[in-house]
N, C-alpha and C positions, 0 to 999 in steps of 0.2 A: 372717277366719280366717287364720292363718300359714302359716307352711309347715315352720319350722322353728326355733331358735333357742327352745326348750322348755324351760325349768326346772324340768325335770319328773324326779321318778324312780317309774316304775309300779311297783305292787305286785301287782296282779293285773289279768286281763283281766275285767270286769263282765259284761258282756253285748251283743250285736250286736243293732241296732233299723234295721228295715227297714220303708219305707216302703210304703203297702200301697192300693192304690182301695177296696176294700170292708173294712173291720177283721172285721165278724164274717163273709164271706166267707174270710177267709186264716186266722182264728183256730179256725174250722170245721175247716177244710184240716190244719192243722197240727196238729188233738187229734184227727183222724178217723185218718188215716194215719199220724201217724208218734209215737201216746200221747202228744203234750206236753198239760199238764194248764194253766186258765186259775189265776193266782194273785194276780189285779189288771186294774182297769178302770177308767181315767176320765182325767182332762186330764194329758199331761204335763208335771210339776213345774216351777216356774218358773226354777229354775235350770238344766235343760237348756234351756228357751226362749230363756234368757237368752244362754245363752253362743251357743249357732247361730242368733241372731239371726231367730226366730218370736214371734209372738204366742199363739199358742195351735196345740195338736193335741190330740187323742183318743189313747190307746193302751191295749192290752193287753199284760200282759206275762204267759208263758210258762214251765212250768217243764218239762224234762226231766232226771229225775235231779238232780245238784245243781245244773243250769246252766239259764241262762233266754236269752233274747231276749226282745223289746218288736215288738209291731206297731204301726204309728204310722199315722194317717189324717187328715188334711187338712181343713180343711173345701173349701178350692179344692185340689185337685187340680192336679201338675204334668206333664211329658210323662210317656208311659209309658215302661217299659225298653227301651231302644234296642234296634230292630229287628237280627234277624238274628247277634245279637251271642253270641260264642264265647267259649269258655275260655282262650284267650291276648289277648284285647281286655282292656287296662290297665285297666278299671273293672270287671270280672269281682273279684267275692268271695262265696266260696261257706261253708255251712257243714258240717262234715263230722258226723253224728249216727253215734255209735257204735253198733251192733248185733251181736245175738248170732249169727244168721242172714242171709245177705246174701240167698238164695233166697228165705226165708218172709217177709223184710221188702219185698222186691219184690214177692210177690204179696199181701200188706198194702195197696202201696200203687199196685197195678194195680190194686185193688177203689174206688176212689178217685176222680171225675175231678177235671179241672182242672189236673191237670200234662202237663209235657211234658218227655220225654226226652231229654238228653245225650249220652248213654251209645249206644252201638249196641249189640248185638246182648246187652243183660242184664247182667249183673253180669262184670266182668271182673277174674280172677286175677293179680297183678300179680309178673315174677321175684322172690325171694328175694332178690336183690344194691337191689329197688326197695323192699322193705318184706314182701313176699309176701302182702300184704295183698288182700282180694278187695272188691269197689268196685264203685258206680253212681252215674252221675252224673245229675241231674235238675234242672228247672226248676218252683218253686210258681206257683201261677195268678197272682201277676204278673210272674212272669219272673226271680225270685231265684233263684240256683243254690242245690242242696244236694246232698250227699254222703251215701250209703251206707253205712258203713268197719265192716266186719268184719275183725278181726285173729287171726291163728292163733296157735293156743296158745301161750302163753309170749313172745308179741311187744306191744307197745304198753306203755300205763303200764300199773302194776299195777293199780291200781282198776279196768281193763272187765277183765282178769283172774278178780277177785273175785266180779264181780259176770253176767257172763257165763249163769250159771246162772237167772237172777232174772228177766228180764225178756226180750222182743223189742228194744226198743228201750233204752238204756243211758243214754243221753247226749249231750253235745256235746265233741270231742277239741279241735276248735282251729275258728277260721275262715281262710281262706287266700285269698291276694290276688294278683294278677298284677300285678306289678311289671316295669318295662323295665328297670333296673341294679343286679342281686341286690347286686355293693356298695353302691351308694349307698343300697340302701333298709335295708341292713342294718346300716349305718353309723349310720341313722336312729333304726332300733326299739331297738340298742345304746345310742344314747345317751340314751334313756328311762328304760333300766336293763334292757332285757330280755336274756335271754342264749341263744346258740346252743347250740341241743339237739342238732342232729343235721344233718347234707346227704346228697344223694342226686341221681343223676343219672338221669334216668327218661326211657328210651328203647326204640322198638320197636311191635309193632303192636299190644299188650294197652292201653298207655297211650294210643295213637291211638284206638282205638275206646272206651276209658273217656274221652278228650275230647271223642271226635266230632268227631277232627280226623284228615286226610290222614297227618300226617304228622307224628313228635314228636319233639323233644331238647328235656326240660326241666330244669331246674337248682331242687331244693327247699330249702328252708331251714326248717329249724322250729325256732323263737323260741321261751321260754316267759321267764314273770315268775319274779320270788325266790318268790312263793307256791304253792306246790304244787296251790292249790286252784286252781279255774275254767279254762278251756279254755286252750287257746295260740294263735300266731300263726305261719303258713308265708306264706313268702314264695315265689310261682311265676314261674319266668324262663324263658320259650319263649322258642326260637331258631329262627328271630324272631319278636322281639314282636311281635304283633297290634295292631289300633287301639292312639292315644294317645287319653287320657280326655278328652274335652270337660267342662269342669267344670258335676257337674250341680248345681242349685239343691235345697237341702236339700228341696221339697216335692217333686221329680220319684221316679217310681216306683224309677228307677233308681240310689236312695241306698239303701246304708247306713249306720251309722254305730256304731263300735266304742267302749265305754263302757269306757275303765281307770281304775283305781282308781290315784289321785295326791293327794295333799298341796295343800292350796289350794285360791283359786279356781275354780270351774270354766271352764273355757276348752276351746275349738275348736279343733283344728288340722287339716290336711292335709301327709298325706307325700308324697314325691317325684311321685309319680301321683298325687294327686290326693284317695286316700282317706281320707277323711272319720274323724277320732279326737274322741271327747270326753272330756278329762280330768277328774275331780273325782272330790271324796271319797263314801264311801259312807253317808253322811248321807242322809235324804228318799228314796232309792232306797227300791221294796214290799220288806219282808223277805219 
């Protein structure tokens, strides 16, 4: 798998597939608490096989709203998600589910077990100059981060806008990745064809306890594709970065792996740190 030197121009972001110990353990988890509904089960496609270099997995894939992930499972299992590991360690990528309630989707998913929390002390209001967005950050029972994000009236895209009224749970806004050289990695997803949506400096003791970290200055960047549809991509840059990513082996719990829709081949890459992209067309993907 590369690293870079990508002939690639993305059109949209597919879907984020996370590797899992138990599939119907985490696919339980994920329709229990936070409504994503199952919309496919069985081996994955040989053309993802093919390009990240496996023989075979199991997966399910996931719908919320218009957006899905993929739970993927092993038949050999690799390490689990690296212990102790935080929100500025360069392998952290999290996914952000949009909701209409940030209170009522917390106590959703306190009725729940199996996860474990991020966040201190609940859902945290974030300044106005930071997005004013109000947030919780969490961990699924194998140690994948996810996001909370309730946005206040008239802020984010328009679609949770719209849609606001409909549901508990909304969707998926973007997944977001802890990168060590916000240029370099931005340099990276730029020359994909993604483009900068927005930056933000996120600092202070609301953002500390929404990381469940001491102490924060972080630097955001959020990416999206030319297609209006499916989630986007932030780029997270704490000062200072946390762990460098030991590169994990596509079977280890501690993978994800980001599906953009691209022209061609399918093929594998890793950006700057580490994380794991699969390129290909939207062929053979469950409608």
């Amino acid at each position: 798998m590369t690293l870079l030197a990508v002939a690639a121009q993305v059109q949209r972001v597919l879907r984020v597939s996370r590797v899992v110990a138990d599939l119907q353990r985490a696919a339980a988890f994920y329709c229990e608490a936070l409504d994503f509904r199952r919309i496919a089960h069985g081996p994955c496609d040989r053309h993802t096989c093919a390009a990240l270099g496996i023989d075979a997995a199991e997966e399910v894939v996931l719908r919320l709203g218009d957006q899905e992930i993929a739970l993927v499972q092993f038949a050999e299992a690799g390490r689990p998600y690296p212990p102790d590991s935080q929100a500025d360690d360069l392998w952290f990528q999290h996914l952000a589910v949009v909701v209409s309630d940030a209170d009522a989707a917390c106590r959703r998913l306190a009725a729940v077990a199996g996860w474990q929390p991020i966040s201190r002390d609940g859902p945290q209001r974030l300044p106005p100059a930071d997005g004013g967005v109000t947030a919780f950050k969490f961990r699924d029972p194998d140690g994948h981060p996810l996001e909370l994000l309730a946005f206040p009236p008239d802020s984010g895209r328009a679609v949770w806008q719209q849609r606001r009224s409909q549901a508990l749970f909304l969707g998926i806004d973007h997944t977001a990745l802890s990168v060590g050289c916000v240029a370099r990695s931005e340099a990276f997803y730029v020359s994909l064809g993604l483009r900068v949506a927005g930056r933000s400096l996120n600092v202070g003791p609301a953002q500390a306890r929404l990381d469940g970290l001491d102490d924060v200055r972080l630097q955001v960047v959020g990416l999206r594709p030319p297609s209006a549809d499916g989630p986007g991509l932030e780029l997270l840059a704490y000062r200072p970065p946390g762990r460098p990513a030991s590169q994990h082996a596509v079977r280890d719990l501690g993978t994800d792996w980001t599906t953009l829709q691209a022209a061609g081949p399918s093929r594998a890459v890793r950006d700057p740190d580490g994380h794991l992209l699969l390129l290909r067309d939207q062929s053979g993907l469950p409608a």
